[in-house]
C-alpha positions in Angstrom: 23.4 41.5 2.3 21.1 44.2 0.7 23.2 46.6 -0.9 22.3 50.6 -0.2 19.8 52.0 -2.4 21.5 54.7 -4.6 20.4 57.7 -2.9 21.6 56.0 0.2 25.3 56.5 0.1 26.5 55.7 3.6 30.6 56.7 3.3 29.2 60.2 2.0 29.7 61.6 5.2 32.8 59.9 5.8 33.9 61.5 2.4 32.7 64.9 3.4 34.2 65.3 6.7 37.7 64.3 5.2 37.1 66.9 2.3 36.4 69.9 4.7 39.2 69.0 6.9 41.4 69.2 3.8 39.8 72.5 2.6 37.6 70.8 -0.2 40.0 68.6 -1.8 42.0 65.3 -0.6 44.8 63.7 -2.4 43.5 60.3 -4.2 45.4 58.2 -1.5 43.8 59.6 1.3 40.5 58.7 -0.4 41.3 55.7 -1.4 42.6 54.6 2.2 38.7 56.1 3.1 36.7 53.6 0.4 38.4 50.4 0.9 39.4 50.6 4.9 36.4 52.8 6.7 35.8 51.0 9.4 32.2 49.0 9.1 32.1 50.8 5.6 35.0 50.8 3.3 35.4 48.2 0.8 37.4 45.6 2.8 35.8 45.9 5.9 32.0 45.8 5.6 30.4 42.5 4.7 30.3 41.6 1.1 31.4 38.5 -0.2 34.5 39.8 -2.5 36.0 36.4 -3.0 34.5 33.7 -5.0 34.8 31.8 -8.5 31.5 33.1 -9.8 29.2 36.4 -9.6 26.3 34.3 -8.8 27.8 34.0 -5.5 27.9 37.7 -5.0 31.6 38.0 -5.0 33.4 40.7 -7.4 36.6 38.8 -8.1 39.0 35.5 -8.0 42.5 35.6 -6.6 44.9 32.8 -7.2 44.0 30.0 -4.3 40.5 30.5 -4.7 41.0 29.8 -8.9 42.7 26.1 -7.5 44.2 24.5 -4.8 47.4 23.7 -7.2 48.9 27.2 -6.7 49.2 27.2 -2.5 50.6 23.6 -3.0 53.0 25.0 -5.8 53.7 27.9 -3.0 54.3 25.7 -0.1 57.3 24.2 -2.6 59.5 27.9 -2.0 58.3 28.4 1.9 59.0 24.8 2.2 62.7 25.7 1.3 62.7 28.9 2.8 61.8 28.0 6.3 65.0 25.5 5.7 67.0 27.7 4.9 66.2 30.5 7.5 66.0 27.6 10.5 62.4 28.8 11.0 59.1 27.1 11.2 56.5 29.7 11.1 54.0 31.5 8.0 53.4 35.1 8.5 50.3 36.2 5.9 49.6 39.7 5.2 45.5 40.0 3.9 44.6 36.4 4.5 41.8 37.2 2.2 38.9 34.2 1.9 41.6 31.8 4.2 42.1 29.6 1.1 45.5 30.0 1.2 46.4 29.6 4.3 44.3 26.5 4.4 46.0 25.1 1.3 49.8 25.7 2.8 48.8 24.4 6.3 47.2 21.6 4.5 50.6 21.6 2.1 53.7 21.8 5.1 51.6 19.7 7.7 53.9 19.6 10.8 56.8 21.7 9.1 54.6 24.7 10.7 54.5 25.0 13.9 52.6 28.5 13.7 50.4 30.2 11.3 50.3 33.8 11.9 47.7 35.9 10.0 48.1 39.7 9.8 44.4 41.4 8.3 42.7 45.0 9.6 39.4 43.7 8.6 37.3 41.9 11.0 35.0 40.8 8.5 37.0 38.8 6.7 39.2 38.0 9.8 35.8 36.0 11.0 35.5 34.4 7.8 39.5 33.2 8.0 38.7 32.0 11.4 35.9 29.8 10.0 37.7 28.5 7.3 40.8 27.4 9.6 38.9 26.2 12.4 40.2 22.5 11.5 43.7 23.9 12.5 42.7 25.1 16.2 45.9 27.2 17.8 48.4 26.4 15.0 46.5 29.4 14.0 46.2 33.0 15.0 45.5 36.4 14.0 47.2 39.6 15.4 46.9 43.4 14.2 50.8 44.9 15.8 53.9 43.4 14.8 56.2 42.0 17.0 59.8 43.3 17.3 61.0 40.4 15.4 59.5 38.3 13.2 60.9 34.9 12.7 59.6 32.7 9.4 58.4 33.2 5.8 55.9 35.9 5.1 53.7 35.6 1.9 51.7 38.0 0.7 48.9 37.4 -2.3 47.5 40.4 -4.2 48.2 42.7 -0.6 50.3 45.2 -2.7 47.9 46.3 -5.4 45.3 47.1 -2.3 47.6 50.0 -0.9 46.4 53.5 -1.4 48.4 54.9 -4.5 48.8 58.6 -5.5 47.7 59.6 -8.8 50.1 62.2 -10.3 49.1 63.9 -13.9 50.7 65.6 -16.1 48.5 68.1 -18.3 49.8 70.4 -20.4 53.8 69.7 -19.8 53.0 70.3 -16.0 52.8 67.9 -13.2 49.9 67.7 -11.0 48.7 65.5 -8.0 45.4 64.3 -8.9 42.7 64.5 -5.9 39.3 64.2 -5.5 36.9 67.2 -4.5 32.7 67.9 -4.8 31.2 69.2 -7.8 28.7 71.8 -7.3 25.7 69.2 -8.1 27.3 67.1 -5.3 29.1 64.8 -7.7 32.4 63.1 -6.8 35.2 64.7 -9.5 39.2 64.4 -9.9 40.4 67.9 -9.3 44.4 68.4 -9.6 46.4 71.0 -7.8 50.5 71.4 -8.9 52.9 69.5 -7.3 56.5 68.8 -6.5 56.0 65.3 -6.5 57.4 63.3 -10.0 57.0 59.6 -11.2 60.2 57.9 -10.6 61.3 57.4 -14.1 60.9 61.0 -16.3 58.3 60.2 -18.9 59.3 61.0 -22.3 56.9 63.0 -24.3 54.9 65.9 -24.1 51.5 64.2 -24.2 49.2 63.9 -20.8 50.0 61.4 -18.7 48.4 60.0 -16.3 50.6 57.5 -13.8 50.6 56.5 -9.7 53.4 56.5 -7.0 53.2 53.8 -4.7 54.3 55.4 -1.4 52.5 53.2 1.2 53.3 49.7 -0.3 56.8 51.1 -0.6 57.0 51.7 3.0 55.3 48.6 4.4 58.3 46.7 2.8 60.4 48.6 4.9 58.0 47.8 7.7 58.0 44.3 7.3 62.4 44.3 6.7 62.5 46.5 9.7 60.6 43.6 11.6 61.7 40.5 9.9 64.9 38.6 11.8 65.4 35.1 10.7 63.5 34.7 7.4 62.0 35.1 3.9 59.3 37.0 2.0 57.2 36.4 -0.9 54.9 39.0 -2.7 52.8 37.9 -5.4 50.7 40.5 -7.3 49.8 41.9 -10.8 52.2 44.5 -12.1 55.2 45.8 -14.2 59.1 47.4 -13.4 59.3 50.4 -13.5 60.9 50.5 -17.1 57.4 49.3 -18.5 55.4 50.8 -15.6 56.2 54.4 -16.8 56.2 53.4 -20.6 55.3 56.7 -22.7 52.7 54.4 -24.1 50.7 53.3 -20.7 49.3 57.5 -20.6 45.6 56.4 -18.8 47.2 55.1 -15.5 46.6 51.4 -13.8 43.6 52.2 -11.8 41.0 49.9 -11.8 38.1 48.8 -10.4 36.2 45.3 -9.8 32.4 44.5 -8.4 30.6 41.5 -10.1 33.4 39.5 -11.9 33.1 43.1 -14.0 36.0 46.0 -13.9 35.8 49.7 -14.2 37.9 52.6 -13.5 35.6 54.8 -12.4 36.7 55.0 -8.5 34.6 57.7 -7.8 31.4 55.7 -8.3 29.8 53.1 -5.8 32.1 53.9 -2.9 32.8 51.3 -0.4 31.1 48.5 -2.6 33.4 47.7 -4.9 37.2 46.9 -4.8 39.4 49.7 -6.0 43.6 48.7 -7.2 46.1 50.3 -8.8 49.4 47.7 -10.8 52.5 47.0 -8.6 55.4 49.0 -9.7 58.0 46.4 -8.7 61.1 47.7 -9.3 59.7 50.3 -6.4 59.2 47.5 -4.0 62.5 45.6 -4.8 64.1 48.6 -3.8 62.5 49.0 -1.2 63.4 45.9 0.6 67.1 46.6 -0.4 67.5 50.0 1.1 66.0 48.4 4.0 68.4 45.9 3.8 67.1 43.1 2.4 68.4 40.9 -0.3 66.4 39.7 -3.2 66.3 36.4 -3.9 64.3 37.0 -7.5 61.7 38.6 -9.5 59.9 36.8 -11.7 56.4 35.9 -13.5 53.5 33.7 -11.4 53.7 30.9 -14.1 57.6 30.7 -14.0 57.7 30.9 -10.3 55.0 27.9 -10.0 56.4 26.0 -12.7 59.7 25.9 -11.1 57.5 24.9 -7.8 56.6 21.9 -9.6 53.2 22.5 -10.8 53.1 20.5 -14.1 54.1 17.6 -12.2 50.8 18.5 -10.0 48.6 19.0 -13.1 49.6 15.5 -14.3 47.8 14.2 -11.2 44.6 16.4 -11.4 41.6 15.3 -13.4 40.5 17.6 -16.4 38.4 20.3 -14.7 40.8 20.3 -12.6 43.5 20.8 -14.9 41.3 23.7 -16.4 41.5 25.7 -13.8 44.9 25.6 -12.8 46.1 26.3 -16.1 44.8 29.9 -15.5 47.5 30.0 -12.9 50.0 30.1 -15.7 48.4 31.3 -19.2 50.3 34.3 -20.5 46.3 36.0 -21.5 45.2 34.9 -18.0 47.5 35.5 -15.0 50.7 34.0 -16.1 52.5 36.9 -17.3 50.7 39.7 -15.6 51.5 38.4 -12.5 54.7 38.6 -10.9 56.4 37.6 -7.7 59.4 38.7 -5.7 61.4 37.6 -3.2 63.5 38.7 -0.1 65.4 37.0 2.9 67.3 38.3 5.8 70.9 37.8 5.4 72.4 35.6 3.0 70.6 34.5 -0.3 70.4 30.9 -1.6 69.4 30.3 -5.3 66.1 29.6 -4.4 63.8 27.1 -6.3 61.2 29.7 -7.3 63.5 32.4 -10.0 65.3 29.2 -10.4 64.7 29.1 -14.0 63.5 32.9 -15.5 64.7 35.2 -13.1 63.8 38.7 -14.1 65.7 40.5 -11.2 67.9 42.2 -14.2 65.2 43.5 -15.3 63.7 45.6 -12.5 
């Protein structure tokens, strides 16, 4: 796909309507719901490639399953358990993404699924899912509403970090919810107006701060507990609890952006062509589940949770490049560390075999 020339910028309209229904400035949520979900236009639903191991292939970054097969094999290990454990033989996956997960736990559970149910706003990549799992037929199938009850284990891959986030600043001892407006020479700039709203955790210090609130993700956990009868969830995604999220020391915010294997934070820039995220505050999303009434079954890093799924005893069987690759999965400078996972079931919690060994659950 030929990109837009850059006087050609085709959500500019979008991005102007929304500012003159909101009087000239819109909170940083609403814009960031505008860049990555426009319809046709925003990030995640027009037709770049996003997902792929190398920029030569026009993507702009690699997620876990895409990196190796190893880690849905590792995952099918805790949804293996947890579909035991609930009596319930059904995946629910929230942003399928590429389909390389999905293909690698169908591939994984073989008959233990009898139904692999894929829940993704973006047609785009909801044709590119399709083609992926075609080998699967009706085991799988795609559907935008949620049912009144959802029966099974629900994973979610780097879904979180995707939601809209507010960005809340504080500038000279006062807190204020940073937007984004026009400059007079038709630039996009932040603009903050003062607000009631405060991180969840008071920051110590007098020195600006710059931090994000997580409202949406928050509330799709409750979504998903309001919907969920017999079963599990797992959430997998880069990020902190809150203790460290809202460390004095972490002043410049988690924005970040990511086009061409390169990141930025300039979310202003480029709209609609390149991915915008913002770190998981999980002690906000553990919560969340619990005052929803969920219980957690554990919080811990990516590497703990798939070694405890039994991936060194899959790396022993892989060949060298193989091996390479996988390793990423767990390295404390690669995703190891920064990425975390929690867990949730309905009703009564087993100790299951992913926070086995390192849960962090104290710690959130």
């Amino acid at each position: 796909m030929n990109e837009p020339a850059q006087d050609d910028q085709p959500m500019d309209p979008i991005i102007d309507a929304a500012l003159a229904r909101s009087g000239g400035w819109m909170p940083f949520d609403r814009f960031m719901d505008i860049a990555l979900y426009t319809p046709g236009l925003g990030y995640y639903a027009n037709t770049l490639a996003k997902f792929g191991l190398m920029p030569h292939s026009g993507s702009d970054f690699v997620t876990a399953p895409e990196l190796s097969p190893l880690f849905g094999r590792a995952l099918a290990v805790a949804v293996d358990e947890a579909l035991t454990h609930t009596g319930t033989h059904e995946v629910w996956e929230f942003g399928a993404g590429s389909g390389a997960l999905a293909a690698q736990l169908l591939g994984t559970l073989g008959d233990r699924l009898a139904r692999y149910t894929i829940v993704d706003l973006s047609g785009t990549l909801r044709a590119r899912q399709q083609q992926a799992l075609a080998a699967w037929g009706n085991k799988v199938r795609w559907v935008s509403e949620l049912p009144d009850a959802i029966d099974g284990v629900i994973v979610g891959n780097e879904v979180l970090d995707a939601m809209p986030v507010k960005l809340l600043a504080r500038v000279g001892g006062q807190w204020f919810e940073r937007g984004v407006a026009r400059a007079p020479d038709g630039r996009l700039v932040h603009a903050d107006q003062p607000t009631d709203l405060r991180p969840p955790l008071e920051v110590p210090g007098a020195h600006d701060y710059l931090t994000e609130i997580h409202l949406p993700a928050e509330a799709f956990i409750g979504t998903v507990a309001e919907h969920l009868g017999n079963g599990a969830a797992f959430f997998l995604d880069y990020g902190f609890p809150e203790a460290e999220y809202y460390h004095p020391q972490r002043h410049m915010g988690t924005i970040m952006c990511h086009r061409g294997h390169q990141s930025d934070g300039d979310a202003l820039s480029d709209v609609g062509l390149k991915d915008i995220t913002a770190h998981v505050n999980f002690t906000g999303i553990a919560l969340a589940g619990q005052d929803a009434g969920l219980n957690v079954l554990g919080y811990t890093s990516q590497a703990r949770f798939l070694l405890n799924c039994g991936l060194a005893s899959f790396l022993e069987e892989a060949d060298l490049p193989q091996r390479g690759m996988a390793a990423r999965l767990v390295h404390e400078h690669e995703m190891g560390e920064l990425f975390k996972v929690v867990g949730f079931c309905n009703g009564e919690p087993w100790d299951a075999i992913g926070f086995r060994e390192g849960d962090r659950s104290h710690a959130l």
